[in-house]
Structure formats: structure tokens, C-alpha cells
C-alpha positions, 0 to 999 in steps of 0.5 A: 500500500503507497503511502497517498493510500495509508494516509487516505484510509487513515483520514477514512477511519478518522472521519468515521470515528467522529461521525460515529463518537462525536457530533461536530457543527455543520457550519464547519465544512463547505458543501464541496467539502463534505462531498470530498470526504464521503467520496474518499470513504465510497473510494475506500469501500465504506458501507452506506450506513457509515457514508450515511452518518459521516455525511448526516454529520458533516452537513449538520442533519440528524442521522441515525448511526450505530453506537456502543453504549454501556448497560450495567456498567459497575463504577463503585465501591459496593459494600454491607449499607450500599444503596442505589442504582448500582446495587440494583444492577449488582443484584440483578446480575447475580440473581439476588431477589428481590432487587431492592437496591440495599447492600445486605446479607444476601447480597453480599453472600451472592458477590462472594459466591461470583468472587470465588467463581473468578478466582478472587478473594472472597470478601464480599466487597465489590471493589476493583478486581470484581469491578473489572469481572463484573464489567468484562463483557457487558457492552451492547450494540444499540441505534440512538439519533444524534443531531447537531443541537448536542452541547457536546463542544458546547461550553457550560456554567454550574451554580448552587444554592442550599436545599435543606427542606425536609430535613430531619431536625432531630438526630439521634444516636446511631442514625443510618443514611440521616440527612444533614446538608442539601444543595441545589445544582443547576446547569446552564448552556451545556449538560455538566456531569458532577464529578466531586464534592468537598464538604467541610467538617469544621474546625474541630476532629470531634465530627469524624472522631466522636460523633460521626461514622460515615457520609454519603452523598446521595441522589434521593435513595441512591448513594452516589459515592461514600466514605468512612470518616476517619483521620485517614479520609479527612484532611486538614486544610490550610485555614484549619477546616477538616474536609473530606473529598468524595469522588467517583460520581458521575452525576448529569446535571442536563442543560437548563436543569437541575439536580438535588444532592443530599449530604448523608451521614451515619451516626455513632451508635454511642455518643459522649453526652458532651458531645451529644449537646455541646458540640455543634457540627456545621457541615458545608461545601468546602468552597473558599473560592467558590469550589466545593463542586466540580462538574465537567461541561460538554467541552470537557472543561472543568466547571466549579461551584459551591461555597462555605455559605452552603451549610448546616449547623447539627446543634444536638445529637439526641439520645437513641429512642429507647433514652428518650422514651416516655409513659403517659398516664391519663383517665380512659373514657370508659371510666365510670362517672359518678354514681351510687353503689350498694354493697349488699353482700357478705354475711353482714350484707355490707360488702361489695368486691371488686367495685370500679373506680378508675379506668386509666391508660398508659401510653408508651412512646419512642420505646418499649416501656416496662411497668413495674410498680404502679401505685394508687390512692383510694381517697375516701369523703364520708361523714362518720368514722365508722361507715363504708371502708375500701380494703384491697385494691386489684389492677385489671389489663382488660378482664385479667386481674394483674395484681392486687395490693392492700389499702392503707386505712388512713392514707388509702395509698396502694401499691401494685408492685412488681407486675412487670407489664410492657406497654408496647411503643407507640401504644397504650394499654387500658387498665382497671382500679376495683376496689373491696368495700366493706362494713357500709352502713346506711351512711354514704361514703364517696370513694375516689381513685386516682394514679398520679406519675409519682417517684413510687410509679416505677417503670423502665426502657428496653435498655432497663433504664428509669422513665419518669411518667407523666399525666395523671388519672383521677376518676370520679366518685362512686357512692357506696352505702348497703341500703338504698337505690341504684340509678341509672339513666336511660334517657333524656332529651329536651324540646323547646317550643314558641308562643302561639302568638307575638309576644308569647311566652316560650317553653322548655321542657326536659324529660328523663327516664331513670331506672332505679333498682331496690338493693339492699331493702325496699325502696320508697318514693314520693309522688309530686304531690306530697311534701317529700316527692322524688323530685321536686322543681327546686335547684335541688332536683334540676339545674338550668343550665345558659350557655353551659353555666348553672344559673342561681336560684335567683335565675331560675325561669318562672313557673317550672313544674315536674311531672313524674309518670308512675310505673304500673305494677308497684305497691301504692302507698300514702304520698308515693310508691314502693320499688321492693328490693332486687327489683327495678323500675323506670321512671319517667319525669319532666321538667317544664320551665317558661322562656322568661327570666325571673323578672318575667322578661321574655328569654331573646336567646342563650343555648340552654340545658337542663341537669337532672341533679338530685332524686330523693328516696326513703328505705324505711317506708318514708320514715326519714329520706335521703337525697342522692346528688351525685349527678348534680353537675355531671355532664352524663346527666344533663341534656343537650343544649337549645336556643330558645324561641323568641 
């Protein structure tokens, strides 16, 4: 071959090198000139797709031209904790399923298998030898489209500004992957792939040494390149800042576009409580001269971004959760609101076992929390030394009696110790206080139970450590006597109605359905029209109620009224009824009151309710009689609220 011929085929390859790798702009060669060189390349026997290309090329249209592109192509060190698109296709290529793109146990028990298969140390670390085995032929043959509107040549500019939304503003000991500086990076006039970022650690060795384990940059999940944070990673700049360089990336930033990249970290598992709160870390692109990131534009020209004013400041590393966890206590809404007992059992029928009084919750966050002992207190209202007495007190999870402890005579303090009870994170357990009742007489005597976060209420973390509750529980009274009516309600309502004519007066009218049982004897009650009726019209019998407050007697509307309905069926006597004992009844009453103020001014508005506050019986034929006023007040037994007509 002359040496016009080498030269000539020489020039061929070259031409169709550029037509095949690399775009160039149209307006560089004459039309005599592109038809020169596509007739030397037909001289020297090119196919037509190559003649085809080159001169696509040259005469700057768009061609279609085979190139070689990379799939599956490994450029990262991959290891235990890797995430990201790389580990995806790792996974994928040695079969390990599900592919979910986490460096794990199985993964890595897959790569030392390939490790072996090629004859290299099986670590279980994907590093360069294994690289170069996994990346030996991966390429294929495909057909892309390039024009001559590419910014390859092109020269571009990169800028960046500080993206931290959404990240996390409490740490905690031995974090994975957590979110400490973001930035924004946007390409202008050229795509420029990111190649490097240098963050600053500050001025102080305690980041890499104390607190922090490894850092990562990342692209949403994926991690794009990763380090250990020691002092053979970290350096110390001139001006005293310790940084650490992370390289290996090759992240696109397109044209006119943009890309956010997060600066991750992993945590120390144990961290020094000095330098848990009193080292502050600011993390930064380390840029003095604008610098901390270095991206390649589409002429190949290093292009530079990024200053110190890209930072964040990690005041506080909290504890891990199990140190931070906490136990709430608090009443539960099936607690029993106040009633009226009956301890009519026993060989002297004045005992009651295991009466409710308090329903309470605890609620466990941020960790597993063990109860061990949980104390009460059984306060006791009576108005004689010698009536009703609560002696044990039993704790309940659900129907199952955990423990159970003795009540101290004068104090009413109880302790259920060493019940060991897990309240689960993140979730609540739902406990019973009941209480023993013994030697009640006809004298009421009110019992309340509470449980209060106090030193003696004794509980711990997974880790065995003391949590100190918080909240409290109270419940309300439970009247206890061993003679006497048990009342319940099951209904009650209100209706109002206007004046039939301008001027005329409104009305309200309230109606109750109370079920009453006889326990303990017989039970007497007195008729409206007598002089001890069970309920009169007074503010001993109802309450009205104006805008959720009680008013005075003073107050009360004119011309109220009280109906009560007898039930059929129970023995009659002077002025009333009797209800025999372990029988029950309902009754039904009413309560009317007109719409005018006490001064007979008509009633121009107001939301108002009325309180069924007290009913009044006899258990010795209507000899003497008690008042039960235990509703007076309580919300369970007061209707909803109207406005009344005007």
C-alpha cells in the first residue's frame, strides 16, 4: 500500500470515528467539502450506513448511526449499607431477589459466591478486581439519533444554592443514611456531569472522631459515592477546616436543569453526652473560592461551584429512642362517672368486691416501656368514722386481674408492685382500679381513685433504664352505702317550643327516664304531690343550665313544674310508691320551665340545658329520706343544649 493510500484510509477511519463518537457543527465544512470526504470513504469501500452518518454529520442533519453504549456498567465501591442504582444492577446480575437496591446479607453472600467463581478473594466487597469481572463483557450494540443541537463542544456554567427542606431536625444516636446538608445544582448552556464534592467538617476532629461514622452523598435513595470518616479520609486544610473529598460520581446535571444532592451521614451508635449537646457540627461545601463542586461541561472543561455559605449547623445529637422514651398516664373514657353503689353482700350484707373506680391508660412512646410498680390512692369523703371502708385494691389489663395490693386505712395509698407489664411503643394499654368495700352502713361514703406519675410509679426502657411518667388519672366518685337505690339513666332529651302568638311566652321542657333498682331493702318514693316527692322543681332536683353555666336560684325561669309518670305494677302507698328490693323500675319525669327570666322578661336567646341533679328516696317506708346528688353537675346527666324561641 503507497503511502497517498495509508494516509487516505487513515483520514477514512478518522472521519468515521467522529461521525460515529462525536457530533461536530455543520457550519464547519463547505458543501464541496463534505462531498470530498464521503467520496474518499465510497473510494475506500465504506458501507452506506457509515457514508450515511459521516455525511448526516458533516452537513449538520440528524442521522441515525450505530453506537456502543454501556448497560450495567459497575463504577463503585459496593459494600454491607450500599444503596442505589448500582446495587440494583449488582443484584440483578447475580440473581439476588428481590432487587431492592440495599447492600445486605444476601447480597453480599451472592458477590462472594461470583468472587470465588473468578478466582478472587472472597470478601464480599465489590471493589476493583470484581469491578473489572463484573464489567468484562457487558457492552451492547444499540441505534440512538444524534443531531447537531448536542452541547457536546458546547461550553457550560454550574451554580448552587442550599436545599435543606425536609430535613430531619432531630438526630439521634446511631442514625443510618440521616440527612444533614442539601444543595441545589443547576446547569446552564451545556449538560455538566458532577464529578466531586468537598464538604467541610469544621474546625474541630470531634465530627469524624466522636460523633460521626460515615457520609454519603446521595441522589434521593441512591448513594452516589461514600466514605468512612476517619483521620485517614479527612484532611486538614490550610485555614484549619477538616474536609473530606468524595469522588467517583458521575452525576448529569442536563442543560437548563437541575439536580438535588443530599449530604448523608451515619451516626455513632454511642455518643459522649458532651458531645451529644455541646458540640455543634456545621457541615458545608468546602468552597473558599467558590469550589466545593466540580462538574465537567460538554467541552470537557472543568466547571466549579459551591461555597462555605452552603451549610448546616447539627446543634444536638439526641439520645437513641429507647433514652428518650416516655409513659403517659391519663383517665380512659370508659371510666365510670359518678354514681351510687350498694354493697349488699357478705354475711353482714355490707360488702361489695371488686367495685370500679378508675379506668386509666398508659401510653408508651419512642420505646418499649416496662411497668413495674404502679401505685394508687383510694381517697375516701364520708361523714362518720365508722361507715363504708375500701380494703384491697386489684389492677385489671382488660378482664385479667394483674395484681392486687392492700389499702392503707388512713392514707388509702396502694401499691401494685412488681407486675412487670410492657406497654408496647407507640401504644397504650387500658387498665382497671376495683376496689373491696366493706362494713357500709346506711351512711354514704364517696370513694375516689386516682394514679398520679409519682417517684413510687416505677417503670423502665428496653435498655432497663428509669422513665419518669407523666399525666395523671383521677376518676370520679362512686357512692357506696348497703341500703338504698341504684340509678341509672336511660334517657333524656329536651324540646323547646314558641308562643302561639307575638309576644308569647316560650317553653322548655326536659324529660328523663331513670331506672332505679331496690338493693339492699325496699325502696320508697314520693309522688309530686306530697311534701317529700322524688323530685321536686327546686335547684335541688334540676339545674338550668345558659350557655353551659348553672344559673342561681335567683335565675331560675318562672313557673317550672315536674311531672313524674308512675310505673304500673308497684305497691301504692300514702304520698308515693314502693320499688321492693332486687327489683327495678323506670321512671319517667319532666321538667317544664317558661322562656322568661325571673323578672318575667321574655328569654331573646342563650343555648340552654337542663341537669337532672338530685332524686330523693326513703328505705324505711318514708320514715326519714335521703337525697342522692351525685349527678348534680355531671355532664352524663344533663341534656343537650337549645336556643330558645323568641
Amino acid at each position: 500500500m503507497n503511502r497517498i493510500k495509508i494516509v487516505g484510509v487513515l483520514v477514512a477511519v478518522a472521519l468515521v470515528a467522529v461521525a460515529v463518537a462525536t457530533p461536530v457543527q455543520a457550519a464547519s465544512l463547505t458543501s464541496a467539502q463534505v462531498s470530498a470526504i464521503v467520496s474518499l470513504l465510497q473510494s475506500f469501500g465504506a458501507d452506506a450506513s457509515t457514508v450515511a452518518s459521516v455525511q448526516g454529520t458533516l452537513s449538520g442533519t440528524s442521522v441515525s448511526a450505530p453506537v456502543v453504549t454501556v448497560s450495567s456498567m459497575f463504577t463503585m465501591d459496593l459494600g454491607v449499607g450500599s444503596r442505589g442504582a448500582e446495587v440494583t444492577a449488582l443484584q440483578n446480575k447475580l440473581g439476588v431477589a428481590p432487587a431492592t437496591g440495599y447492600f445486605g446479607p444476601l447480597t453480599k453472600a451472592a458477590v462472594q459466591q461470583y468472587q470465588a467463581s473468578k478466582g478472587i478473594s472472597a470478601t464480599g466487597f465489590v471493589g476493583p478486581l470484581t469491578r473489572a469481572a463484573l464489567n468484562a463483557g457487558v457492552t451492547t450494540t444499540t441505534t440512538t439519533t444524534t443531531t447537531t443541537t448536542s452541547t457536546t463542544g458546547v461550553e457550560g456554567t454550574l451554580s448552587v444554592t442550599a436545599s435543606n427542606a425536609g430535613l430531619p431536625s432531630t438526630i439521634y444516636e446511631g442514625d443510618s443514611m440521616v440527612g444533614v446538608l442539601g444543595f441545589k445544582i443547576e446547569a446552564k448552556n451545556s449538560d455538566v456531569t458532577v464529578q466531586r464534592v468537598k464538604v467541610s467538617l469544621g474546625t474541630n476532629t470531634y465530627a469524624y472522631n466522636k460523633i460521626y461514622d460515615r457520609i454519603y452523598v446521595t441522589d434521593g435513595s441512591n448513594v452516589l459515592a461514600s466514605s468512612d470518616l476517619n483521620s485517614s479520609t479527612v484532611v486538614k486544610e490550610s485555614d484549619g477546616t477538616y474536609t473530606i473529598t468524595l469522588t467517583g460520581m458521575n452525576v448529569v446535571v442536563p442543560k437548563d436543569g437541575s439536580k438535588v444532592l443530599t449530604v448523608k451521614v451515619d451516626v455513632k451508635g454511642s455518643v459522649d453526652s458532651t458531645y451529644r449537646t455541646a458540640h455543634a457540627v456545621a457541615f458545608a461545601l468546602y468552597g473558599t473560592s467558590n469550589d466545593g463542586i466540580r462538574g465537567v461541561d460538554g467541552a470537557g472543561i472543568n466547571q466549579y461551584a459551591g461555597s462555605n455559605a452552603i451549610t448546616r449547623t447539627i446543634s444536638t445529637i439526641s439520645a437513641v429512642l429507647t433514652e428518650s422514651a416516655t409513659l403517659t398516664v391519663s383517665k380512659y373514657s370508659t371510666s365510670p362517672v359518678a354514681s351510687e353503689a350498694v354493697a349488699a353482700s357478705g354475711s353482714s350484707e355490707n360488702e361489695y368486691d371488686k367495685l370500679t373506680v378508675l379506668v386509666m391508660e398508659v401510653k408508651a412512646e419512642k420505646d418499649n416501656v416496662t411497668i413495674n410498680d404502679l401505685p394508687v390512692v383510694i381517697a375516701k369523703t364520708a361523714s362518720s368514722a365508722t361507715t363504708a371502708t375500701a380494703t384491697t385494691a386489684y389492677l385489671f389489663d382488660g378482664s385479667t386481674e394483674i395484681a392486687n395490693a392492700a389499702i392503707d386505712a388512713q392514707t388509702g395509698y396502694a401499691k401494685f408492685t412488681d407486675i412487670d407489664l410492657t406497654v408496647n411503643k407507640d401504644s397504650s394499654r387500658i387498665l382497671t382500679v376495683k376496689v373491696d368495700i366493706r362494713t357500709a352502713d346506711s351512711v354514704a361514703t364517696t370513694f375516689t381513685a386516682s394514679a398520679t406519675s409519682s417517684s413510687a410509679f416505677d417503670a423502665e426502657n428496653g435498655a432497663g433504664d428509669d422513665v419518669n411518667p407523666s399525666g395523671s388519672a383521677t376518676g370520679e366518685g362512686i357512692t357506696v352505702r348497703n341500703v338504698g337505690p341504684e340509678f341509672t339513666l336511660v334517657s333524656k332529651s329536651l324540646t323547646t317550643s314558641a308562643g302561639t302568638f307575638d309576644g308569647a311566652t316560650s317553653t322548655a321542657r326536659a324529660e328523663f327516664v331513670v331506672k332505679v333498682k331496690a338493693v339492699g331493702g325496699t325502696v320508697t318514693l314520693g309522688t309530686a304531690a306530697t311534701g317529700t316527692p322524688a323530685f321536686g322543681t327546686s335547684t335541688t332536683y334540676f339545674k338550668v343550665y345558659k350557655d353551659g353555666v348553672a344559673l342561681a336560684g335567683s335565675s331560675l325561669k318562672v313557673a317550672s313544674s315536674t311531672s313524674l309518670l308512675e310505673p304500673s305494677g308497684l305497691t301504692t302507698v300514702t304520698g308515693g310508691f314502693q320499688i321492693a328490693e332486687g327489683n327495678s323500675a323506670e321512671l319517667l319525669v319532666s321538667f317544664t320551665f317558661d322562656g322568661r327570666d325571673a323578672s318575667y322578661a321574655l328569654i331573646t336567646g342563650g343555648d340552654y340545658s337542663v341537669n337532672l341533679a338530685g332524686i330523693k328516696w326513703s328505705v324505711d317506708n318514708g320514715a326519714t329520706f335521703d337525697t342522692s346528688s351525685f349527678m348534680s353537675g355531671n355532664s352524663s346527666w344533663r341534656t343537650s343544649g337549645k336556643t330558645m324561641p323568641i
